[in-house]
MARMINU-148850 format. One record per residue: x, y, z of N, C-alpha, C, CB in turn; residue in one letter. Coordinates in steps of 0.02 Angstrom, whole numbers, plus 50000, padded with zeros to 5 digits. Each point is the difference from the previous one (the first is absolute). Glycine has a CB too. Layout:
BEGIN
XYZXYZXYZXYZa...
end
This chain:
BEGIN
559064829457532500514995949970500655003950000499154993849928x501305002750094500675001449987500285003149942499994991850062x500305013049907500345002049946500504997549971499645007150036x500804989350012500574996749963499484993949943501175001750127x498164997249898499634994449963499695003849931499664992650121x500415011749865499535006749936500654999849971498965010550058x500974988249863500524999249939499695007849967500194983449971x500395020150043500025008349970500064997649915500815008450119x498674997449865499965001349923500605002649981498865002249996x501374993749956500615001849970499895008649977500254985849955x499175014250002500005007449949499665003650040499974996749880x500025004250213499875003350010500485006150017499194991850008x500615015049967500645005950031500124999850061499745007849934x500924994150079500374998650065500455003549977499764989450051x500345017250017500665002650000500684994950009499305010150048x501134989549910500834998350019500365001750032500024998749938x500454999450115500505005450002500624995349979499465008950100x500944997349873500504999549955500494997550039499685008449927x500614984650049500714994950033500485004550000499844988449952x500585010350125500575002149980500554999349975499565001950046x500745000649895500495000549957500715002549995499064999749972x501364995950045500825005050000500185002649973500344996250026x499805009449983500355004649935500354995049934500405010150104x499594990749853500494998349954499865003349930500174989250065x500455008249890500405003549953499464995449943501555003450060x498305003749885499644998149934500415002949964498874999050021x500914998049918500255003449920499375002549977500984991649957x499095015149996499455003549969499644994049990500505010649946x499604985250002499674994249970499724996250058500774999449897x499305000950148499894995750036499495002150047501054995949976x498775010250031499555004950036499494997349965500625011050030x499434993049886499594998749938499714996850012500475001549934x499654991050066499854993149994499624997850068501074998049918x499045005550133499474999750073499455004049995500884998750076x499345005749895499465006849996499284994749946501255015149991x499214983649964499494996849931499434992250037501355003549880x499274993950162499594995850048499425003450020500954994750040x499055007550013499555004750046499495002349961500865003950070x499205001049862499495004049955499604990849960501015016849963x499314980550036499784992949946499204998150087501944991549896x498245010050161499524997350043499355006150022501104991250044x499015012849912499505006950024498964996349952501615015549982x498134986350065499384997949967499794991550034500385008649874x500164988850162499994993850006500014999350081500564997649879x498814999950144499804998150073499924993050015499455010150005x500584989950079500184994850041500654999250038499304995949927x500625000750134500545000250051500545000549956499504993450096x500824999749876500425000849936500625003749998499014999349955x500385003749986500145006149980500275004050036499324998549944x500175005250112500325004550064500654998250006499015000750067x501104993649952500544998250036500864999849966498914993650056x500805005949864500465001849946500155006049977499694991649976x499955012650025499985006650001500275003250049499224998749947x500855001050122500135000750057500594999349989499124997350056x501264996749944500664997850005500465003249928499494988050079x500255014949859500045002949965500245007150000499374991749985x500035009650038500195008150044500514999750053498815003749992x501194991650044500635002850048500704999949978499354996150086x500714996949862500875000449971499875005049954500554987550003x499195016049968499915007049977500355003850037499004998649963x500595001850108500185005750023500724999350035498755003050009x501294991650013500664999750026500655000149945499364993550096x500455005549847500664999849946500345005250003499514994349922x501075005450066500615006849964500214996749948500585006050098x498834998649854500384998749942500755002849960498824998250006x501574996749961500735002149994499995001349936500584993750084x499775014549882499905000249943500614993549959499455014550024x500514985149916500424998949957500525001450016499395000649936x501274994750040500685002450010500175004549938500344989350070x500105014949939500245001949944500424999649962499615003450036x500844992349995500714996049984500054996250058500675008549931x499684985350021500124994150033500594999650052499504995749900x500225003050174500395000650044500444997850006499415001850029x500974999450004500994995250031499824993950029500785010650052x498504988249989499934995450028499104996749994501215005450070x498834989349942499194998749987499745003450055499974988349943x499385011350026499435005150060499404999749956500845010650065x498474992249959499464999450009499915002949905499785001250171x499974996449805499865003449921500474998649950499525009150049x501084986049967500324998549953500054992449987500505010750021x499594987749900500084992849975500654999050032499334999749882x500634992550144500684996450009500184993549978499945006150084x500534993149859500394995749963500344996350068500185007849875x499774983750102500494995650042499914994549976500025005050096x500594993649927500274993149948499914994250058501105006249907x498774989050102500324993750031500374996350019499615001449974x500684992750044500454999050008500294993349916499665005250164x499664993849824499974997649925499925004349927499524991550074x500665013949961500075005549936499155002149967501404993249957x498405005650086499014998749969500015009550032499134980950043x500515022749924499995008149995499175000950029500995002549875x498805002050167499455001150017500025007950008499804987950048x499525015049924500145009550035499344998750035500665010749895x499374993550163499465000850021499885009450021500084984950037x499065016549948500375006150038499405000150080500565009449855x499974996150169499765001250062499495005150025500994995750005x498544999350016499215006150002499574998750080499644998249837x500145005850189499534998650066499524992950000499925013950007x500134984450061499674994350021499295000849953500624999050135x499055004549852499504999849974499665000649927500225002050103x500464997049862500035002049937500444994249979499805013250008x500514982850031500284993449980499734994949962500405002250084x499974995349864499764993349956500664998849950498515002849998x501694990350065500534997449974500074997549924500054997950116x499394997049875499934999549922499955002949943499754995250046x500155011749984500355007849939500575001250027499005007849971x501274989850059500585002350021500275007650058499944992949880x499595006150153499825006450052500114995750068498965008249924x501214994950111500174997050075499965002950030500514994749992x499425006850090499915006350034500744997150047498365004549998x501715004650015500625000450027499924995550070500315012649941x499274987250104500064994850030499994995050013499955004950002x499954990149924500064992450022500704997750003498924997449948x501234997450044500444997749996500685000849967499114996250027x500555004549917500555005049949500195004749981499854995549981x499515007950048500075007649988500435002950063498785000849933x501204995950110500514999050063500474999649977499514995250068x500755000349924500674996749978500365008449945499404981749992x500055020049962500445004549917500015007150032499394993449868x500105007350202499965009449993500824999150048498215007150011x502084998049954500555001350006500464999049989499615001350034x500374994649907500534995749961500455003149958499264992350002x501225006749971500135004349946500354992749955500215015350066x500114987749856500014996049948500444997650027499605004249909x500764989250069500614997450029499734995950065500835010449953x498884992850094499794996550048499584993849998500165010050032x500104984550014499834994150034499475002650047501144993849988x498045002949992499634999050053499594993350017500045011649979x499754986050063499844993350042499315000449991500904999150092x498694998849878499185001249998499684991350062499975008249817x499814995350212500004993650069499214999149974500965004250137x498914989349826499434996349980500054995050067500005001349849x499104995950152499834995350007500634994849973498745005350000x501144995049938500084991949958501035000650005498474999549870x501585005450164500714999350025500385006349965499974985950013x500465018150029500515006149979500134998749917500705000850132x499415006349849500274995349916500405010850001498494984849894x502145014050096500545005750011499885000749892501204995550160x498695012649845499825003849946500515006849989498734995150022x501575006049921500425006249970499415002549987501154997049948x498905010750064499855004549962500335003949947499524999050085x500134999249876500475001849902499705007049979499974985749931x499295015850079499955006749991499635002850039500214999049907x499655007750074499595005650057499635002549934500945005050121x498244996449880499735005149939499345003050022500514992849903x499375011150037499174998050019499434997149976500295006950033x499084993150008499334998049967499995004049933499334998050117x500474998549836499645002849928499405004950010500284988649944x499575016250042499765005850000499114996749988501315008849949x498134991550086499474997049998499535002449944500214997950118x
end
């Protein structure tokens, strides 16, 4: 019989090999918080798993993690909160953290979506264009700070 016709045991062991992963930019916290992933799956078998673990370990390994700022920069960049107003005066901060540590609804964004596009390199005073789906919407930046100490 054919093999493509034999349904592999999920919990059986099987070496992984580890996806490849682009370099990118972490925050301590944000290592933490992969690392805590990864240790939360130890003891725990099946393809799965492997395959979570796997992909775990590699943005591990590929991260650079970025320390803390130590003062708040001249311009936005990777580790700092950014204040902006609207064009209806409505105020939003967000701060700026790696693709993999992103969650907009805390208010975290990674420097490469959309907005985090638009703010790295912004400075206060400055006009920037955040290019949505649901249509451009042009944003001041009112302040520069930082994350609250974890």
């Amino acid at each position: 019989m054919s093999r493509a016709f034999v349904k592999e045991d999920d919990t059986a062991a099987a070496e992984v090999e580890l996806p490849a992963v682009a370099p990118h930019l972490i925050s301590p916290a944000g290592q933490r918080a992969l690392a805590a992933r990864r240790a939360a799956l130890d003891g725990q078998e099946g393809m799965e798993v492997a395959r979570e673990k796997a992909r775990l370990d590699a943005l591990l390994a590929a991260a650079t993690v970025v320390p803390p700022l130590a003062a708040v920069p001249d311009a936005a960049c990777f580790g700092t909160v950014v204040t902006v107003e609207d064009e209806e005066g409505e105020a939003m901060a967000v701060a700026l953290v790696g693709e993999h540590e992103a969650d907009p609804a805390a208010g975290r964004v990674s420097c490469l979506s959309p907005l985090g596009r638009a703010l790295v390199g912004a400075h206060v005073g400055d006009t920037v264009t955040w290019r949505r789906p649901a249509g451009d919407r042009v944003l001041e930046v009112v302040a520069l700070g930082l994350p609250a100490a974890p």
